[in-house]
C-alpha positions as CSV (number, residue, x, y, z in Angstrom):
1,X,107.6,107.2,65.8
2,X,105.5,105.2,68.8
3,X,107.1,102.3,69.9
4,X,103.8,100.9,70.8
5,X,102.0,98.2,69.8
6,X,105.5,97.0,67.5
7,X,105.5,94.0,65.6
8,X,107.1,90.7,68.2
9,X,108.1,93.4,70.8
10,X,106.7,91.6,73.7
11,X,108.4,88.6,72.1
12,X,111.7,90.7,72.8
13,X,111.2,91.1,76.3
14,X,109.9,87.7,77.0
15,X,113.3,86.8,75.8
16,X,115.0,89.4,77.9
17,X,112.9,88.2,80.8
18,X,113.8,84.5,79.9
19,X,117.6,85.0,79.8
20,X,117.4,87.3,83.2
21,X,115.9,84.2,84.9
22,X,117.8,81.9,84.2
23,X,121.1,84.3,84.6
24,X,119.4,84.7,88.3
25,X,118.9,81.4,88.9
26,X,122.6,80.5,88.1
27,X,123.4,83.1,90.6
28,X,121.6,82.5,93.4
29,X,121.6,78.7,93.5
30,X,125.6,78.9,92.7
31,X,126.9,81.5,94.7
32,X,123.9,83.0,97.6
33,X,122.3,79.8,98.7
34,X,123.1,77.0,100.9
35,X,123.6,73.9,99.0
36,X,120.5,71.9,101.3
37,X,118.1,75.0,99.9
38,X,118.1,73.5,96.2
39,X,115.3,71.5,95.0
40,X,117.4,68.9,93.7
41,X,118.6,67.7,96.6
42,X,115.2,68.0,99.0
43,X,112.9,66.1,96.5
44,X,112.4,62.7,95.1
45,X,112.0,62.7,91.3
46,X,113.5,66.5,90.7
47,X,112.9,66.5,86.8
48,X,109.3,65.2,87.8
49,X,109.0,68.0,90.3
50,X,109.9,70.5,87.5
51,X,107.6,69.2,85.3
52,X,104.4,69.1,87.5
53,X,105.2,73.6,88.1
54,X,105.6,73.8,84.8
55,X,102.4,72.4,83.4
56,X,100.8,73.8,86.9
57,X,102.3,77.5,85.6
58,X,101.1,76.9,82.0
59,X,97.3,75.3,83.2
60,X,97.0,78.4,86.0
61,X,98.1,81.2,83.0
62,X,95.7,80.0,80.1
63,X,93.0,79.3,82.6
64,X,92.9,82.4,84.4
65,X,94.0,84.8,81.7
66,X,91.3,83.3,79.3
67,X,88.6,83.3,82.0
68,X,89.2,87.2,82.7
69,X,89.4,88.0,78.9
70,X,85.7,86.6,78.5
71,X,84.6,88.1,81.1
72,X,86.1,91.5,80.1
73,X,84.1,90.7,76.9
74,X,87.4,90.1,74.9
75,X,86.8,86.6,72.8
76,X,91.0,85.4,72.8
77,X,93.2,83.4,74.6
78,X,94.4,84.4,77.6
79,X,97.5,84.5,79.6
80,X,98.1,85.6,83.3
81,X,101.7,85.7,85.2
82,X,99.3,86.1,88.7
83,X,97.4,82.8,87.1
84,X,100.7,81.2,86.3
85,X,101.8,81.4,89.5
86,X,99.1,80.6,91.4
87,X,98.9,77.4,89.0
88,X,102.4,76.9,89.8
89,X,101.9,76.7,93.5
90,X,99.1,74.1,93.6
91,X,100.7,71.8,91.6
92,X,103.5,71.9,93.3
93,X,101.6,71.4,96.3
94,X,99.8,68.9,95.5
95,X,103.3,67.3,94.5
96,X,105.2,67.8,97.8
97,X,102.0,66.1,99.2
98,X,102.0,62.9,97.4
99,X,106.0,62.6,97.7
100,X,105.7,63.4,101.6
101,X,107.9,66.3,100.7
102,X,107.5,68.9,103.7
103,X,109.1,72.2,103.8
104,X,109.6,74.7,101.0
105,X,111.2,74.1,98.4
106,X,111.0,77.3,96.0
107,X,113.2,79.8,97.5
108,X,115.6,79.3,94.4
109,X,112.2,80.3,92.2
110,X,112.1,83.7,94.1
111,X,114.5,85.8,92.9
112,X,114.1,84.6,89.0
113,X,110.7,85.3,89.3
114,X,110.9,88.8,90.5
115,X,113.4,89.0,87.9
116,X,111.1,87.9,85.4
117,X,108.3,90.2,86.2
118,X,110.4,93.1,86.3
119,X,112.0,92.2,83.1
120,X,108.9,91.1,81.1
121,X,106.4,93.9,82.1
122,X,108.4,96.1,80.1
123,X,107.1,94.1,77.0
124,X,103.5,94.1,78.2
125,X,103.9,98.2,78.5
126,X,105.3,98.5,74.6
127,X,102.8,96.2,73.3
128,X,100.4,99.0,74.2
129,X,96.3,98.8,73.9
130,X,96.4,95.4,71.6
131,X,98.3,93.2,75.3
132,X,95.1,94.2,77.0
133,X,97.2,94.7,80.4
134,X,97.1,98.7,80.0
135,X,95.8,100.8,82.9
136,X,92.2,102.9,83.2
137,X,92.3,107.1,82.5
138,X,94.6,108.8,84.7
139,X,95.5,112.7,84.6
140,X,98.3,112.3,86.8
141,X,101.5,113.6,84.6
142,X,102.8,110.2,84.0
143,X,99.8,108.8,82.5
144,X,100.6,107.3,79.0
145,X,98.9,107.6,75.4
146,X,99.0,103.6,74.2
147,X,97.8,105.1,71.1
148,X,94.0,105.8,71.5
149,X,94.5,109.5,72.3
150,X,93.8,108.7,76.3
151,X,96.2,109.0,79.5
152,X,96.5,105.9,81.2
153,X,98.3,104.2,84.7
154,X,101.2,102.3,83.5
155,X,100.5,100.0,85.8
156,X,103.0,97.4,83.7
157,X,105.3,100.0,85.1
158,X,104.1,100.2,88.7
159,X,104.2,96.3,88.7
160,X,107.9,96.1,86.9
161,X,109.2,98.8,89.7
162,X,107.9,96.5,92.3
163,X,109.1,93.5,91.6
164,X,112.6,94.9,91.0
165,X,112.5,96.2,94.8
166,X,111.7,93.1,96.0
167,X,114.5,91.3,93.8
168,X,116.7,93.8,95.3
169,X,115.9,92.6,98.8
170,X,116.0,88.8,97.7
171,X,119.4,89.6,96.7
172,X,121.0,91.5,100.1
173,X,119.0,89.2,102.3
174,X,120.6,86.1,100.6
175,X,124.1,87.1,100.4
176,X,123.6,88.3,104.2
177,X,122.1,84.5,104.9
178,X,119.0,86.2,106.6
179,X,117.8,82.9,108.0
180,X,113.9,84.1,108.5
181,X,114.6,85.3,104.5
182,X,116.1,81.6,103.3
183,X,113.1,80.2,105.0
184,X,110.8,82.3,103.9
185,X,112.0,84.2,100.8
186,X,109.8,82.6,97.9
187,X,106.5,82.9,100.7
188,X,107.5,86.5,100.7
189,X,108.5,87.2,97.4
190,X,104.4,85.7,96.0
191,X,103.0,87.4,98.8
192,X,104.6,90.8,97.8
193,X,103.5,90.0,94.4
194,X,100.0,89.3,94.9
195,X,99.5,92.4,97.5
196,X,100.8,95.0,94.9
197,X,99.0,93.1,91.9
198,X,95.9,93.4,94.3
199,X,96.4,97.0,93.8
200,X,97.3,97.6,90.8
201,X,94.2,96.1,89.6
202,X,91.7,98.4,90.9
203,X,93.9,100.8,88.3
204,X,92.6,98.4,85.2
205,X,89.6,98.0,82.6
206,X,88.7,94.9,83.2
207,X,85.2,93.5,84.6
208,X,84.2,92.7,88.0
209,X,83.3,89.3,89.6
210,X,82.2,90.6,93.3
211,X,81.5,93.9,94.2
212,X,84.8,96.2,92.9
213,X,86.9,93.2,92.4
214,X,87.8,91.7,89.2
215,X,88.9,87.7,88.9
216,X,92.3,88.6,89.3
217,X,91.6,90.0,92.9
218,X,90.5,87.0,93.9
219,X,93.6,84.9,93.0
220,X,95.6,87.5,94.7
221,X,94.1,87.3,97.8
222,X,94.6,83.8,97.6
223,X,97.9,83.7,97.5
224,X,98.3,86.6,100.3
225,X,96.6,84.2,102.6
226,X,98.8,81.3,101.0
227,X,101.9,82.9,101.8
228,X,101.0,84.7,105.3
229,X,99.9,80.7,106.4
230,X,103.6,79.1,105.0
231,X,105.3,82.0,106.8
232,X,103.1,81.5,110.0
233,X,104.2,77.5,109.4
234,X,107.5,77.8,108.6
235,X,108.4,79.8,111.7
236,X,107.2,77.3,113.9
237,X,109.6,74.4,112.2
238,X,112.8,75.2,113.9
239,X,114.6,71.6,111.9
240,X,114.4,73.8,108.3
241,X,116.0,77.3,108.7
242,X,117.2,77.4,104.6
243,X,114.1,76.3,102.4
């Protein structure tokens, strides 16, 4: 029996992913992080502030995952974690800049969101060919049949193992109060995430926008230079040491 391609699998593991984030999220903002680090109490309007990454997330992943599916000559919907956060981000940007809200404010949203990724990619991998996030040939002895008769990357795998690392690290930093981590941890965490999506994609079937790159490249490498100039920013603001 293949357990590929199954009837509401990915459903199953967006579930799994859903309950692990929020079972983080209870965590860390109960238990690892200080009390001043929580969005709640460093921005006006918190359930409007919730609101705006949410539609930000949902805008950035139907956008993005659509637009690379039509380019990729696939005529559906679309939907893009890498799009979803980078959607995320500028409206919550855009947010903190109308409120006058300075600092960051998503270091709670790190260590879900790795969780999440590391959680859900496990769906993308048993929905097999028909989630269109499989990898290119590979002959390498890990290479997996989705059902087409062909070895491919899992790179919902590679991307699932590396995001778990980084929760890991999330984790031992925050109960050790790592101040430059509590400062910086959500910063790290997207940049992390973009860097080894950025990789990952030269290992996927999906059409190019400049040169080698594919659209998802692109976002990626705008949000390593979006986190490597909030980490540059942040270290200079010696009056926040816990967003």
């Amino acid at each position: 029996m293949t357990y590929f391609g199954l009837p509401y699998i990915h459903a199953v593991f967006d579930v799994a992913a859903w309950l692990a984030s929020m079972t983080v999220f209870w965590l860390v903002t109960r238990h690892l992080l200080p009390a001043e680090a929580l969005p709640a109490n460093r921005v006006p309007y918190p359930g409007a502030y919730a609101i705006t990454a949410g539609m930000g997330a949902l805008c950035g992943a139907m956008f993005f995952g659509t637009a690379n599916a039509l380019l990729s000559g696939v005529h559906a919907l679309g939907f893009s974690m890498v799009g979803g956060i980078a959607g995320a981000i500028a409206a919550v940007e855009a947010f903190k800049r109308f409120t006058g809200v300075a600092g960051s404010t998503g270091i709670v949203f790190a260590a879900p969101f790795a969780a999440t990724v590391a959680v859900g990619r496990w769906g993308c991998f048993f929905s097999g060919l028909a989630d269109f996030t499989y990898g290119t040939p590979t002959t390498l002895p890990w290479g997996v049949d989705f059902g087409d008769g062909i070895a491919r990357h899992p790179v919902q795998l590679y991307e699932s193992f590396a995001m778990a690392a980084m929760f890991v690290v999330l984790i031992l930093r925050f109960r050790a109060r790592d101040p430059f981590w509590l400062r910086n941890g959500f910063y790290l965490t997207v940049g992390w995430y973009a860097l080894q999506r950025f990789v990952w994609e030269f290992l996927k079937p999906y059409a190019t926008v400049i040169g080698p790159f594919n659209l998802f490249h692109v976002v990626c490498l705008g949000l390593v230079l979006y986190a490597a100039a909030m980490i540059r920013s942040g270290g200079r603001d010696v009056r926040w040491h816990s967003a």
